[in-house]
N, C-alpha and C positions, 0 to 999 in steps of 0.2 A: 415860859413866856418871855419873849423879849422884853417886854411894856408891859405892864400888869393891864388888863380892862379897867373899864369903869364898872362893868358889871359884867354878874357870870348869873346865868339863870338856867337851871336845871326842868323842864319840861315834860309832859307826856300826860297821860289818860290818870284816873286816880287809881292807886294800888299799886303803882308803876315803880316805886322806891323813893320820890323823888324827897320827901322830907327826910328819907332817913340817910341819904350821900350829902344832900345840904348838913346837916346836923356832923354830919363825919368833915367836909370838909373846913367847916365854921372852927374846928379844934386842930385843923392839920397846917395852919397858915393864920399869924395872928393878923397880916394885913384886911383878911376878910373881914366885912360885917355882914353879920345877918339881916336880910332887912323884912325876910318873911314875904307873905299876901298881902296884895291892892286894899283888901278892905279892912286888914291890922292900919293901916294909915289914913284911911277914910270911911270910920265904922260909920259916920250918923248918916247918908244915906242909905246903907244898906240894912240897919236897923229900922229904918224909914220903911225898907219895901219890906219887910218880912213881920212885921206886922199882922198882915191878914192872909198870914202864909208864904213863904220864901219862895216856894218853888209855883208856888201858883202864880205870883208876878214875874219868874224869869220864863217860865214857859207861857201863859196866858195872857196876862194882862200888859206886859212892858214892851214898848216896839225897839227892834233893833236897832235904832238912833241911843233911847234914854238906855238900854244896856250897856251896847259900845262905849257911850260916852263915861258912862260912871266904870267901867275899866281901864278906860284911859285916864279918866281923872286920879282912879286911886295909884295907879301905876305913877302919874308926872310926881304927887304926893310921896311914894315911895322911895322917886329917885332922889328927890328934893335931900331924904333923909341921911344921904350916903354922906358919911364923912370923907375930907377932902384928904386925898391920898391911899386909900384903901379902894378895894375892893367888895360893893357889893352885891350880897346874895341873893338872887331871888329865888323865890318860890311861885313858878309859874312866869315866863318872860314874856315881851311884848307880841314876842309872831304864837305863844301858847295862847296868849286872851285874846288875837285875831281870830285862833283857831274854834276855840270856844264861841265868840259871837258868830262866826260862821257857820256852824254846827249849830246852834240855836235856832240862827235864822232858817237853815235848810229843815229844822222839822216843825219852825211854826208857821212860817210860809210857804212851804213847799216848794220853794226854789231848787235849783240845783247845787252844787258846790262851787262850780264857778260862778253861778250869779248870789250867790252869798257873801264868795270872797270880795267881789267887786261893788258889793254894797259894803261891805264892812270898810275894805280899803278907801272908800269915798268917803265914809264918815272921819276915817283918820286923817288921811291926808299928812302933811309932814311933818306930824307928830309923830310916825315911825321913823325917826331918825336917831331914836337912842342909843351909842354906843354899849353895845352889848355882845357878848359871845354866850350864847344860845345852843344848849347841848340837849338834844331829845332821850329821851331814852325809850325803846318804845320796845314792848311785851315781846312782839313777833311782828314779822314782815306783813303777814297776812290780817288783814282786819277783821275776818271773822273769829281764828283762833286768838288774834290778842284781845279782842269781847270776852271770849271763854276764861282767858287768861285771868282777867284783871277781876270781872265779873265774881268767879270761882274765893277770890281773894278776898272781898266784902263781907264774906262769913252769913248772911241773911239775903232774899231774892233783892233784888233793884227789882221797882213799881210803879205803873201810871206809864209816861212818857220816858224814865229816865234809860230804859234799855235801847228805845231808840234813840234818845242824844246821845248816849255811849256808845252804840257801834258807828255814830254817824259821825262821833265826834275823831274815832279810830280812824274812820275813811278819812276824812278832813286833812288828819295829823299826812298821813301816807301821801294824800297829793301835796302839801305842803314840802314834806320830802324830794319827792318826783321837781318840786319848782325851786329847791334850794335853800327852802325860809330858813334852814337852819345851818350852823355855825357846823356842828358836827352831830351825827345819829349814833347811841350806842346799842344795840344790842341784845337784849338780855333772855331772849326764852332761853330758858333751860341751863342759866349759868350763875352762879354763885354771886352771893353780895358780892364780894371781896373780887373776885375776876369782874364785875362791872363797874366796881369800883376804882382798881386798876386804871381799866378805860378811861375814865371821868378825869383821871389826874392824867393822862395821856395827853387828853383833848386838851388838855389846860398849861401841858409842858412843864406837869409836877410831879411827874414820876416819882422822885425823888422823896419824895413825903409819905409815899407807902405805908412808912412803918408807924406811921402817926404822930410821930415829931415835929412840935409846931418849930417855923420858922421867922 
């Protein structure tokens, strides 16, 4: 990296690796901080909605305004925390919890992908202008085998709603791809931590750190 970012956020569907290259790279670079998830920095709303069941207020009961916003809000929270001079880490970056309320929207209003995005997009407005380098990593090209992928990983079925947020949320991530939102894509059906990992410090022009020597 010429200029280190403000922040680097690691991205993708869950099962995908993504805490466990955050975690690898928080130990290979001391300029990183960890800064984690939106709602490690804004738990009392979301303690608020999980209350009379979590997943019954993000699929059911919350319209896609009071979700977006409480991901943006925990997100502004998050960056607030970065200390000045470093770099950091997120878990889950800004165009990933576009992608999420997107994906939400598209299976509790039955919109399409684009008119999800552009509702989501209206709610943010230029509050997506956070300096970030934004790295996906995503199972396979295809969205139905990276469902299979990630899905197979969970170790217990997904139930209710959540098999359709997940493949929708695959499809989401793939057009997001196709439009750019992301910094750089890695990769990973069928290749080792350590070869995706590679990658990861590629994207970040830290090759060099491979061997896990903080610098």
């Amino acid at each position: 990296m010429t200029r280190a970012p403000d922040f680097v956020s690691l991205n993708g569907p869950d099962n995908v690796g993504k805490t466990t290259h955050l975690v690898r790279l928080a130990g290979q670079w001391d300029s990183f901080q960890s800064l984690g998830a939106v709602h490690e920095h804004d738990p009392e709303p979301w303690a608020r909605v999980a209350v009379d069941g979590y997943a019954r207020w993000w699929f059911e009961t919350s319209t896609t305004v009071e979700l977006t916003e409480m991901l943006l809000a925990g997100h502004a929270k998050r960056a607030a925390a970065r200390e000045g001079g470093r770099t950091g880490l997120l878990d889950r970056g800004l165009p990933m919890l576009l992608a999420v309320a997107a994906a939400t929207c598209v299976v509790k209003d039955g919109l399409t992908v684009g008119e999800a995005f552009k509702t989501v997009t209206g709610i943010t407005g230029s509050r997506a202008a956070t300096p970030e380098t934004s790295i996906l990593l995503l199972p396979s090209s295809d969205a139905e085998r990276s469902y299979a992928i990630t899905s197979a990983r969970e170790g217990r079925p997904w139930t209710g709603i959540y098999p359709e947020y997940q493949k929708t949320l695959h499809a989401v991530l793939l057009h997001q791809v196709d439009h750019g939102a992301f910094t750089a894509v890695v990769d990973c059906e069928g290749r080792s931590l350590d070869a995706v990992h590679s990658d990861v410090l590629d994207c970040l022009g830290l090759s060099r750190l491979i061997d896990g020597s903080p610098r």
